[in-house]
N, CA, C and O atoms as CSV, one atom per row, in Angstrom:
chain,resi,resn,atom,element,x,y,z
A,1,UNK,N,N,43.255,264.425,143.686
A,1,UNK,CA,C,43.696,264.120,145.036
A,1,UNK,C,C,45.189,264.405,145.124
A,1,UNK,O,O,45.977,264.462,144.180
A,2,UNK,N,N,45.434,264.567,146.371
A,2,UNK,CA,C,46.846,264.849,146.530
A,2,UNK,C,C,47.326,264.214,148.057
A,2,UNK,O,O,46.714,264.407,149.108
A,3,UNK,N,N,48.683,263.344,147.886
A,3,UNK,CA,C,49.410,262.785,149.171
A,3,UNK,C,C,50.166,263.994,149.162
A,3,UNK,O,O,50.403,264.641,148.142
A,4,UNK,N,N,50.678,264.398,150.730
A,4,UNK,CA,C,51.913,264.783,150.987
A,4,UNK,C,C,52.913,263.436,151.643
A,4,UNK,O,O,52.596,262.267,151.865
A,5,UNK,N,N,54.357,264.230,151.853
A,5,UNK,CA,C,55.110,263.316,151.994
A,5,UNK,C,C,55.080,262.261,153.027
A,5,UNK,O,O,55.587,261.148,152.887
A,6,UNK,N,N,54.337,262.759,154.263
A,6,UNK,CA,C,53.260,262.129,155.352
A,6,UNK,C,C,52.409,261.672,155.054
A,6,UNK,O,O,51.732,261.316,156.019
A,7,UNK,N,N,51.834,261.357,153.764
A,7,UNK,CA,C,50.831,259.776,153.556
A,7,UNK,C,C,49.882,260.441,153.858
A,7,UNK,O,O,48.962,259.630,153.966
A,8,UNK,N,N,49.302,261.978,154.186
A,8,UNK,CA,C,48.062,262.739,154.616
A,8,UNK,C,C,47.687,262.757,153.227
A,8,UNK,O,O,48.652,262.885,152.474
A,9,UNK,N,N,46.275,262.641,152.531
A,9,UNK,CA,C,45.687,263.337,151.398
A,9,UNK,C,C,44.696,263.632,151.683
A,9,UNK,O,O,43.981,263.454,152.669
A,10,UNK,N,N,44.601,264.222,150.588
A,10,UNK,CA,C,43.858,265.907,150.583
A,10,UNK,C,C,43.094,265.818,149.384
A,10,UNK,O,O,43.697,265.180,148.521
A,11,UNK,N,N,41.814,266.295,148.980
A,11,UNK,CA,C,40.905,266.675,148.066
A,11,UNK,C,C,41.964,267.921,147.288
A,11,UNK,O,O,42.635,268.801,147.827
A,12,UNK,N,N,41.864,267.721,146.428
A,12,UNK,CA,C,42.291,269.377,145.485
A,12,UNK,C,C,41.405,269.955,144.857
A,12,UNK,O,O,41.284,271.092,145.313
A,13,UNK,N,N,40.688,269.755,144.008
A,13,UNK,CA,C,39.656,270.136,143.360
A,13,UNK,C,C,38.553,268.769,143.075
A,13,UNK,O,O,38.783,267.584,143.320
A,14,UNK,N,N,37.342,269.356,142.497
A,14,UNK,CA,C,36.507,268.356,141.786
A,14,UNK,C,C,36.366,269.015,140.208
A,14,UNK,O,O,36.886,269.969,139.631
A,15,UNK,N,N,35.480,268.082,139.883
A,15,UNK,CA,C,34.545,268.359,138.503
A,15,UNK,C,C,34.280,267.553,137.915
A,15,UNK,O,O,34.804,266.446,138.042
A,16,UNK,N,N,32.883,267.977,136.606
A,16,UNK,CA,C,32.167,267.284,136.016
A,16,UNK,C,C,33.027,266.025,135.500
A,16,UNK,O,O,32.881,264.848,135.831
A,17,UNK,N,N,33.739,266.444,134.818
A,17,UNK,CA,C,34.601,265.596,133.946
A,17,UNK,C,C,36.128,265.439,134.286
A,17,UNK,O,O,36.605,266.388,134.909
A,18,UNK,N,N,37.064,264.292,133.947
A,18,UNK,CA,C,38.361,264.660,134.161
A,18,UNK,C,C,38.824,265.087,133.552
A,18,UNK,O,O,39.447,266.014,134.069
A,19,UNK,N,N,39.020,264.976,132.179
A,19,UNK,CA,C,39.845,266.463,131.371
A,19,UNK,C,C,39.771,267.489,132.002
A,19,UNK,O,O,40.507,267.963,131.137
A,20,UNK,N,N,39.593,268.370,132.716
A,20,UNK,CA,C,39.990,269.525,133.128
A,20,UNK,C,C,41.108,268.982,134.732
A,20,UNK,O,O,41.965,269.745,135.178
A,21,UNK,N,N,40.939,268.133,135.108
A,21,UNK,CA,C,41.500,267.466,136.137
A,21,UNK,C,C,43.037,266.926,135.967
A,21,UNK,O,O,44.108,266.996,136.569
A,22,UNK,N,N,42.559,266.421,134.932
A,22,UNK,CA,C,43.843,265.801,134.236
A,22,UNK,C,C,44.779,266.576,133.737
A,22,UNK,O,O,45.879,266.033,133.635
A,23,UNK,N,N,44.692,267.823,133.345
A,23,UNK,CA,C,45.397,268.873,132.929
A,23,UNK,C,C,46.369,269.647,134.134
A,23,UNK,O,O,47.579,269.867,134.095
A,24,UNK,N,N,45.309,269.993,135.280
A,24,UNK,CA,C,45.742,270.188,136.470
A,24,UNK,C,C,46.968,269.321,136.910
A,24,UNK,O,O,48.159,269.631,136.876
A,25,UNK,N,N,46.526,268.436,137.232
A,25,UNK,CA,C,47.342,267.233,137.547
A,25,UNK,C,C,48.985,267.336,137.094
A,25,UNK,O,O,50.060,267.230,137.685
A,26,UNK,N,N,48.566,267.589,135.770
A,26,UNK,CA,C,50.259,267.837,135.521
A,26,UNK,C,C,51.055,268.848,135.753
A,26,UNK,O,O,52.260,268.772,135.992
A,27,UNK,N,N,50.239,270.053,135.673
A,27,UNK,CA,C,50.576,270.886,135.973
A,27,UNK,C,C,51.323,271.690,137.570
A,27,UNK,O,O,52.035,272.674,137.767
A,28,UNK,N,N,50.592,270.478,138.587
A,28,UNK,CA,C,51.010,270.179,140.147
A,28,UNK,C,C,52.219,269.290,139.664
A,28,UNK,O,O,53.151,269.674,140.370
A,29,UNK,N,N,52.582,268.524,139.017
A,29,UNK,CA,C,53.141,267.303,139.238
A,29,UNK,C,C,54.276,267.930,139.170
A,29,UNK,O,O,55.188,267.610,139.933
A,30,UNK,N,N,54.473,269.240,137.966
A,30,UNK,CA,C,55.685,269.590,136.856
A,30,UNK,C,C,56.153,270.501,138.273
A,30,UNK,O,O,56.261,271.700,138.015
A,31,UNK,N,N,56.364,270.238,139.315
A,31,UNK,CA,C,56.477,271.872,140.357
A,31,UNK,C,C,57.681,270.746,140.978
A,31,UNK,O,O,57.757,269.551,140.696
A,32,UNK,N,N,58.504,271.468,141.830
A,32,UNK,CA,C,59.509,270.493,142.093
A,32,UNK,C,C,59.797,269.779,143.953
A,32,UNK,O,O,60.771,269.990,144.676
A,33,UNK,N,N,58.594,268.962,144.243
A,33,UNK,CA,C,58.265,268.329,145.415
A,33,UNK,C,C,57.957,267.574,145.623
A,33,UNK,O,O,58.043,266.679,144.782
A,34,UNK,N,N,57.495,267.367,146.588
A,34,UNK,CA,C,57.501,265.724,146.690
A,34,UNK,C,C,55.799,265.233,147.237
A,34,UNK,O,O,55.608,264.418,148.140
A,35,UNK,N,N,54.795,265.869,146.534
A,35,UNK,CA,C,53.632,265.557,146.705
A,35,UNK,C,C,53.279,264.878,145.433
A,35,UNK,O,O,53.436,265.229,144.263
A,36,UNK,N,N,52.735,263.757,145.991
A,36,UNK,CA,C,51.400,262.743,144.820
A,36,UNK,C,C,50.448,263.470,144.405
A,36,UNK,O,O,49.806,264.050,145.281
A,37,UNK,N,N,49.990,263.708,142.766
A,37,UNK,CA,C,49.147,263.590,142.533
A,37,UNK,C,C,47.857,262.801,141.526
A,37,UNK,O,O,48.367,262.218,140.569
A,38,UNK,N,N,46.462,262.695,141.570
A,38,UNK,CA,C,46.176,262.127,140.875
A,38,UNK,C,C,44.466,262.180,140.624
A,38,UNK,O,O,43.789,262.970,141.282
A,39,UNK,N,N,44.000,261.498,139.868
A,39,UNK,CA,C,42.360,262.061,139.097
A,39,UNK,C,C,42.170,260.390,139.688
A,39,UNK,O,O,42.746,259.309,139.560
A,40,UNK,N,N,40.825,261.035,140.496
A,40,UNK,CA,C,39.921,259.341,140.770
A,40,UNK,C,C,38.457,260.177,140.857
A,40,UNK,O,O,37.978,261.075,141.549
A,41,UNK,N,N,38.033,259.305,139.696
A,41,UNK,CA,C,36.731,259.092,139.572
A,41,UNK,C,C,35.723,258.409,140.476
A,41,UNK,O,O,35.680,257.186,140.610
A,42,UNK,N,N,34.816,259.367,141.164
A,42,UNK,CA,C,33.617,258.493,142.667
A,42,UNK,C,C,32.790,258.232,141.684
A,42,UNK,O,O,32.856,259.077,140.791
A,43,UNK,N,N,31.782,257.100,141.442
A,43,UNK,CA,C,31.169,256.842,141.494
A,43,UNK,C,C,30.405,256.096,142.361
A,43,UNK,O,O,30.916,255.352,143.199
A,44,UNK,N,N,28.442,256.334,142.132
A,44,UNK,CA,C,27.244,255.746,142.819
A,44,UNK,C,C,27.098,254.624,142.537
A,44,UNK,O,O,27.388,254.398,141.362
A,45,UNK,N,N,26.716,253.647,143.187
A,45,UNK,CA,C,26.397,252.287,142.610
A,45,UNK,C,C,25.040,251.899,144.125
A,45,UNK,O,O,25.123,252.411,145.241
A,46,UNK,N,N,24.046,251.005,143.729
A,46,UNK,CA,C,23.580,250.397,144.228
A,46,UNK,C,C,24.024,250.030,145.925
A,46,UNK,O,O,25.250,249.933,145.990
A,47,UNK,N,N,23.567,249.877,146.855
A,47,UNK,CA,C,24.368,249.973,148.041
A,47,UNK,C,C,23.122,250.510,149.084
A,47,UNK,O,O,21.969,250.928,148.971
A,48,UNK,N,N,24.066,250.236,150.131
A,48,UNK,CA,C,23.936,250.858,151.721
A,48,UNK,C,C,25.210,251.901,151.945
A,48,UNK,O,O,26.361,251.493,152.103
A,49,UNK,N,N,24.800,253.464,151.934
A,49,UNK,CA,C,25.822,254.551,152.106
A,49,UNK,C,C,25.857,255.124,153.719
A,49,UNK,O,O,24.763,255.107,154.283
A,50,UNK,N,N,26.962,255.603,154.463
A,50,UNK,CA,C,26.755,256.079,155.143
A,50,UNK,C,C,26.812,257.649,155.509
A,50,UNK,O,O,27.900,257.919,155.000
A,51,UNK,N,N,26.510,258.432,155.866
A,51,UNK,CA,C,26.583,259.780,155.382
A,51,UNK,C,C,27.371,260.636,156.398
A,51,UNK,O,O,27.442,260.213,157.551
A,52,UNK,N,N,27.894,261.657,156.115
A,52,UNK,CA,C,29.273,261.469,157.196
A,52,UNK,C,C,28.253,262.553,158.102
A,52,UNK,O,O,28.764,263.666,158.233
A,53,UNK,N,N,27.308,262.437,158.547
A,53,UNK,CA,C,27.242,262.825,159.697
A,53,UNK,C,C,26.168,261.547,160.165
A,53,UNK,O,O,25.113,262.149,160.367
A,54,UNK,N,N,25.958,260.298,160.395
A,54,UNK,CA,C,26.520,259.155,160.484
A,54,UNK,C,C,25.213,258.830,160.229
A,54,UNK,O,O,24.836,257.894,160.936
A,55,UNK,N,N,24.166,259.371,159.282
A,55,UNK,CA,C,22.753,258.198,159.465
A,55,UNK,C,C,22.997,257.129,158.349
A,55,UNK,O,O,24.051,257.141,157.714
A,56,UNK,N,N,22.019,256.206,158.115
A,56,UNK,CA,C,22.047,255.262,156.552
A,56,UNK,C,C,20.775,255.454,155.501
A,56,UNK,O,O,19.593,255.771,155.633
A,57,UNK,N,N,21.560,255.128,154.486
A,57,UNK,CA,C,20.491,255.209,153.352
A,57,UNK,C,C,21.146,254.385,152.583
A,57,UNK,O,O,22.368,254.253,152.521
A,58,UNK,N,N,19.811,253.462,151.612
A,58,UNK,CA,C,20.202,253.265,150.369
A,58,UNK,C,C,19.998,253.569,149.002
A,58,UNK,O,O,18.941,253.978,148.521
A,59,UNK,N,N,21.359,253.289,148.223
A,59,UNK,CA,C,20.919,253.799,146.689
A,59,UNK,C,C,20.259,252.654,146.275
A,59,UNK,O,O,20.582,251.481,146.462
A,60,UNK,N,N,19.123,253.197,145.584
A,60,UNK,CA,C,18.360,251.563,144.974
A,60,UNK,C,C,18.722,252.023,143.476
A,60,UNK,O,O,18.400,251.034,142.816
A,61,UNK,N,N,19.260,253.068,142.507
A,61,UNK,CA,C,19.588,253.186,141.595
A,61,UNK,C,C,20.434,254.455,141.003
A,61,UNK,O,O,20.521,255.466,141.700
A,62,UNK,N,N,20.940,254.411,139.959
A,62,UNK,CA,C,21.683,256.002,139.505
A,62,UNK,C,C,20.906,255.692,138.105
A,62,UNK,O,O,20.983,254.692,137.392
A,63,UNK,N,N,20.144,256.860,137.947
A,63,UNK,CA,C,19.463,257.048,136.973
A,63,UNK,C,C,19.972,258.530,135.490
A,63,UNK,O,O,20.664,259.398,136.023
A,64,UNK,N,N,19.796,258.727,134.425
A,64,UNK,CA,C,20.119,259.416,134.027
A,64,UNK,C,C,18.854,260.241,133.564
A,64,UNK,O,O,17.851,259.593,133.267
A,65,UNK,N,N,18.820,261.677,133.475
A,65,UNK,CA,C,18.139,262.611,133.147
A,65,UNK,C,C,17.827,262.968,131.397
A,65,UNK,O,O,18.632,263.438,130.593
A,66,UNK,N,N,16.475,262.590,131.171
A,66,UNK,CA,C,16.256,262.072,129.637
A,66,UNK,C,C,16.612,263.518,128.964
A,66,UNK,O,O,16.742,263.534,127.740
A,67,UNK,N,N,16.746,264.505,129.558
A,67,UNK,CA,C,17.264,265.582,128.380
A,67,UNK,C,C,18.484,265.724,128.416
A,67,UNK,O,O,18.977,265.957,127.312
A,68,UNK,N,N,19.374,265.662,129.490
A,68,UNK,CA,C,21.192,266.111,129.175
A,68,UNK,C,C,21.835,264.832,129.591
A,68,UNK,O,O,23.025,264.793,129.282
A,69,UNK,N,N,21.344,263.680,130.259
A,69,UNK,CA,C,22.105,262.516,130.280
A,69,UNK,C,C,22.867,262.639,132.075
A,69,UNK,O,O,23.628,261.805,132.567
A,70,UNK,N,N,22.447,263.710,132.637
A,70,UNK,CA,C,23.364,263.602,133.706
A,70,UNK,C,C,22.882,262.470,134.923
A,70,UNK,O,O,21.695,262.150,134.994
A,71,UNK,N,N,23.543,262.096,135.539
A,71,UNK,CA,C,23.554,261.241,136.322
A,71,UNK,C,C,22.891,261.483,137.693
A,71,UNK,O,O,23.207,262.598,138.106
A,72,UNK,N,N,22.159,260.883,138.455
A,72,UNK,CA,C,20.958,261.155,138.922
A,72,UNK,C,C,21.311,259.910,139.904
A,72,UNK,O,O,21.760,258.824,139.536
A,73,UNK,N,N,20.994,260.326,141.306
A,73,UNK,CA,C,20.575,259.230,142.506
A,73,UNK,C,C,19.971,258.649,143.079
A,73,UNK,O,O,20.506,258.386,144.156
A,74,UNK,N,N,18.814,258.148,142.933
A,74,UNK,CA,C,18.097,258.026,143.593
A,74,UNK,C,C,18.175,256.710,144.896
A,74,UNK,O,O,18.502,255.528,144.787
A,75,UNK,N,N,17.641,257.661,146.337
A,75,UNK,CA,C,18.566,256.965,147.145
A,75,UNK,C,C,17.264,257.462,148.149
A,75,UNK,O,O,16.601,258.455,147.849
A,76,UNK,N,N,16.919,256.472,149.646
A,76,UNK,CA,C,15.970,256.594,150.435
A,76,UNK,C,C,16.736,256.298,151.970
A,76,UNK,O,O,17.724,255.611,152.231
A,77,UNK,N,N,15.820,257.140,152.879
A,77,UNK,CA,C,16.663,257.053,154.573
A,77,UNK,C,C,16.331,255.177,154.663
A,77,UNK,O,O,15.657,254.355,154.044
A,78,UNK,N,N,17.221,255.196,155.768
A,78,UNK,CA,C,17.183,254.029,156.674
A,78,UNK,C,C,16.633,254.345,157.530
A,78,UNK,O,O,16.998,253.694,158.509
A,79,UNK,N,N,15.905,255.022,157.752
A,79,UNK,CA,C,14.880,255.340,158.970
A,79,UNK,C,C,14.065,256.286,158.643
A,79,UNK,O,O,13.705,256.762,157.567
A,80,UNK,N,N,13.704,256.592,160.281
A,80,UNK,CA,C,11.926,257.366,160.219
A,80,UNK,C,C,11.213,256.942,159.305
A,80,UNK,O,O,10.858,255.769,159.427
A,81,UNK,N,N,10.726,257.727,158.034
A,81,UNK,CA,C,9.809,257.473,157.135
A,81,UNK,C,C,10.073,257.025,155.861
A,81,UNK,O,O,9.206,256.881,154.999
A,82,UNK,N,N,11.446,256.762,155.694
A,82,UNK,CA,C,11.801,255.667,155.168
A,82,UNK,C,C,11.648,256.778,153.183
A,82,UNK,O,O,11.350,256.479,152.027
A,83,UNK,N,N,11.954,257.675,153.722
A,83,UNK,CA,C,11.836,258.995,152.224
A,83,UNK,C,C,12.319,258.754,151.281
A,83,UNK,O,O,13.230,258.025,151.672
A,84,UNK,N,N,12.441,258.836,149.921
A,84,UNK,CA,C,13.131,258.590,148.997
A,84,UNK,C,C,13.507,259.860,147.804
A,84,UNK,O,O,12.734,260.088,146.874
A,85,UNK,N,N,14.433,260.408,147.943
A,85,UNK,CA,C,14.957,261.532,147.323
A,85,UNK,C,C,15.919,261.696,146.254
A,85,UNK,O,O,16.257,260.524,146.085
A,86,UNK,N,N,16.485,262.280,145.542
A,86,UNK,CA,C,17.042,262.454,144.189
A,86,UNK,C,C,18.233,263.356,144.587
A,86,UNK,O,O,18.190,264.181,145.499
A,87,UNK,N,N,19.513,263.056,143.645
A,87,UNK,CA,C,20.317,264.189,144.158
A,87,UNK,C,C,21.225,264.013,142.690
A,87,UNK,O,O,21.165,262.853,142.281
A,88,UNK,N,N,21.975,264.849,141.900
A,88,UNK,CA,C,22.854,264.571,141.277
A,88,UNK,C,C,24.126,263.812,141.613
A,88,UNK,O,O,24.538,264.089,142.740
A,89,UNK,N,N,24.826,262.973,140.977
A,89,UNK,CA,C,25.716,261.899,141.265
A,89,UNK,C,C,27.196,262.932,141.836
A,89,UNK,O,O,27.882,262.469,142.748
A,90,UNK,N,N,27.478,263.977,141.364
A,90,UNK,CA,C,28.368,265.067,141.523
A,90,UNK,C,C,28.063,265.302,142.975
A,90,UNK,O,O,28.940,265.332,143.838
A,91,UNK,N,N,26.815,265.461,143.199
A,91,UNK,CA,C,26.978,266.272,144.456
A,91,UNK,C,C,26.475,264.994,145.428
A,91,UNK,O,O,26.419,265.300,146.619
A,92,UNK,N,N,26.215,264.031,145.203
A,92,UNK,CA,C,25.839,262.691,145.507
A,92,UNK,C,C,27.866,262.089,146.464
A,92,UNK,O,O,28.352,261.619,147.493
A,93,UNK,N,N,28.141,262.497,145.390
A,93,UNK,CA,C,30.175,261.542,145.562
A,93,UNK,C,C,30.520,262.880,146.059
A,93,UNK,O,O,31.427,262.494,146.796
A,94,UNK,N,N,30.504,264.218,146.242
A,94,UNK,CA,C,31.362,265.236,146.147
A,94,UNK,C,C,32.307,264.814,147.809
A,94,UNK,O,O,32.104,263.923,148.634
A,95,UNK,N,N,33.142,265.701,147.758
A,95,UNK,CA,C,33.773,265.504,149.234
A,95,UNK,C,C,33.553,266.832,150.216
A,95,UNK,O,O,33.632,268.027,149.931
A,96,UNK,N,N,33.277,266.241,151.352
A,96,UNK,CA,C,32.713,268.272,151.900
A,96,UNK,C,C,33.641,268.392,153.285
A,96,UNK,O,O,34.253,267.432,153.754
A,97,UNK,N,N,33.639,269.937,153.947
A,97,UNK,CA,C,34.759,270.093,154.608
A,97,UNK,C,C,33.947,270.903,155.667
A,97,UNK,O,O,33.571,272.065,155.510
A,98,UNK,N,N,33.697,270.011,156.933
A,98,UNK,CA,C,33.063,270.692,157.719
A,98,UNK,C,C,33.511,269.992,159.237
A,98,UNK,O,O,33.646,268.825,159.605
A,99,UNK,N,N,33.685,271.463,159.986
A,99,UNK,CA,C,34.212,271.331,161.123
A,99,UNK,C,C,35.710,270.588,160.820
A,99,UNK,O,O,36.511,270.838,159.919
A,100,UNK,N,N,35.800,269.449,162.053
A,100,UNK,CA,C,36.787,268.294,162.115
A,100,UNK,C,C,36.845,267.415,161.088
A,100,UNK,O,O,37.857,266.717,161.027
A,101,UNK,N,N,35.682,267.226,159.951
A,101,UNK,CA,C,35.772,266.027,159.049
A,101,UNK,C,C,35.638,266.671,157.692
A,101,UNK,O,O,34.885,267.565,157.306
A,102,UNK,N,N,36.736,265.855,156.962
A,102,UNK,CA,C,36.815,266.099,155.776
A,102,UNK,C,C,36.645,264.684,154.804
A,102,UNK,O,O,36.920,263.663,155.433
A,103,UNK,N,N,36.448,264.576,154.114
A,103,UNK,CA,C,35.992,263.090,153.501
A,103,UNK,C,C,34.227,263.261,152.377
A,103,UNK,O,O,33.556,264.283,152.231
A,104,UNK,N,N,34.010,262.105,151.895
A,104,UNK,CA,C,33.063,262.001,150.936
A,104,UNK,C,C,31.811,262.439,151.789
A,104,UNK,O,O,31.765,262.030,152.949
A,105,UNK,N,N,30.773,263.252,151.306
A,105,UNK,CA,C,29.272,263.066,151.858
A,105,UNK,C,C,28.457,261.469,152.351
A,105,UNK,O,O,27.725,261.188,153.300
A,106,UNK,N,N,28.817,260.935,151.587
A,106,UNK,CA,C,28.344,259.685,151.843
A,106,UNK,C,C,29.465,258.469,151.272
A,106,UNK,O,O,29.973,258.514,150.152
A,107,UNK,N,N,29.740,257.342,152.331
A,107,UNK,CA,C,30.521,256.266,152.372
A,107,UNK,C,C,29.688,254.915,151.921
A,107,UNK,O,O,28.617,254.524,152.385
A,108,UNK,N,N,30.331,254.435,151.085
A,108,UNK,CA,C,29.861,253.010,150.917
A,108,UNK,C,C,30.005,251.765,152.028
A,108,UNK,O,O,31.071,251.285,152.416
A,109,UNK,N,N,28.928,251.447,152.358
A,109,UNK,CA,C,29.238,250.387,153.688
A,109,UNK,C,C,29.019,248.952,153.190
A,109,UNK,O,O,29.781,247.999,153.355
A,110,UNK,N,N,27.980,248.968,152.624
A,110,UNK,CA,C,27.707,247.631,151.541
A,110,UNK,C,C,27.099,248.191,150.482
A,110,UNK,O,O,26.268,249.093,150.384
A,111,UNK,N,N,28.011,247.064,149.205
A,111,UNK,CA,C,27.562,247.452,147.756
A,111,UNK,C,C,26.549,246.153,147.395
A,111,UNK,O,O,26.828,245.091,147.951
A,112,UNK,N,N,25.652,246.180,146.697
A,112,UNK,CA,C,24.593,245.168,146.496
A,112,UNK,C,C,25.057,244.762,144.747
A,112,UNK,O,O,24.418,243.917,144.119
């Protein structure tokens, strides 16, 4: 993530892991201005999310995948038929940039 000197922040990059983040990081920092930077880890947890194009769902768990360990969502609508679907935790937290809104795919509204 990154502040400018106006308190605006900004997504910079993602990824799997922060070591590669963390490297970055300094590498912005070492430049000579006056922008914040820094590595924050999203995580899924249990909850009521809201999804930024505004319906609800909840996560009833983050599960891991028995051959590589990756992190797994499983999460169902707040409506219609009430579906229950899977998504990786990466692309679960990622932040997306569409139209006017920039921010997380899905917001935590209540954590259980």
């Amino acid at each position: 993530m990154r502040q400018d000197d106006n308190g605006n922040q900004f997504l910079v990059k993602t990824a799997e892991s922060a070591g590669p983040l963390a490297a970055l990081q300094t590498k912005l920092e070492m430049r000579d201005h006056k922008q914040t930077y820094w590595v924050e880890e999203i995580k899924a947890s249990p909850g009521i999310y809201e999804h930024f194009k505004g319906k609800l769902y909840e996560v009833i768990c983050v599960a891991r995948h028995k051959d590589n360990g990756t992190k797994i969502v499983v999460y169902r609508k707040l409506y219609d038929d009430f579906a229950v679907f899977w998504q990786r935790e990466s692309e679960f937290t990622e932040w997306v940039n569409r139209g006017d809104y920039q921010g997380p795919r899905f917001k935590l509204v209540k954590e259980f």
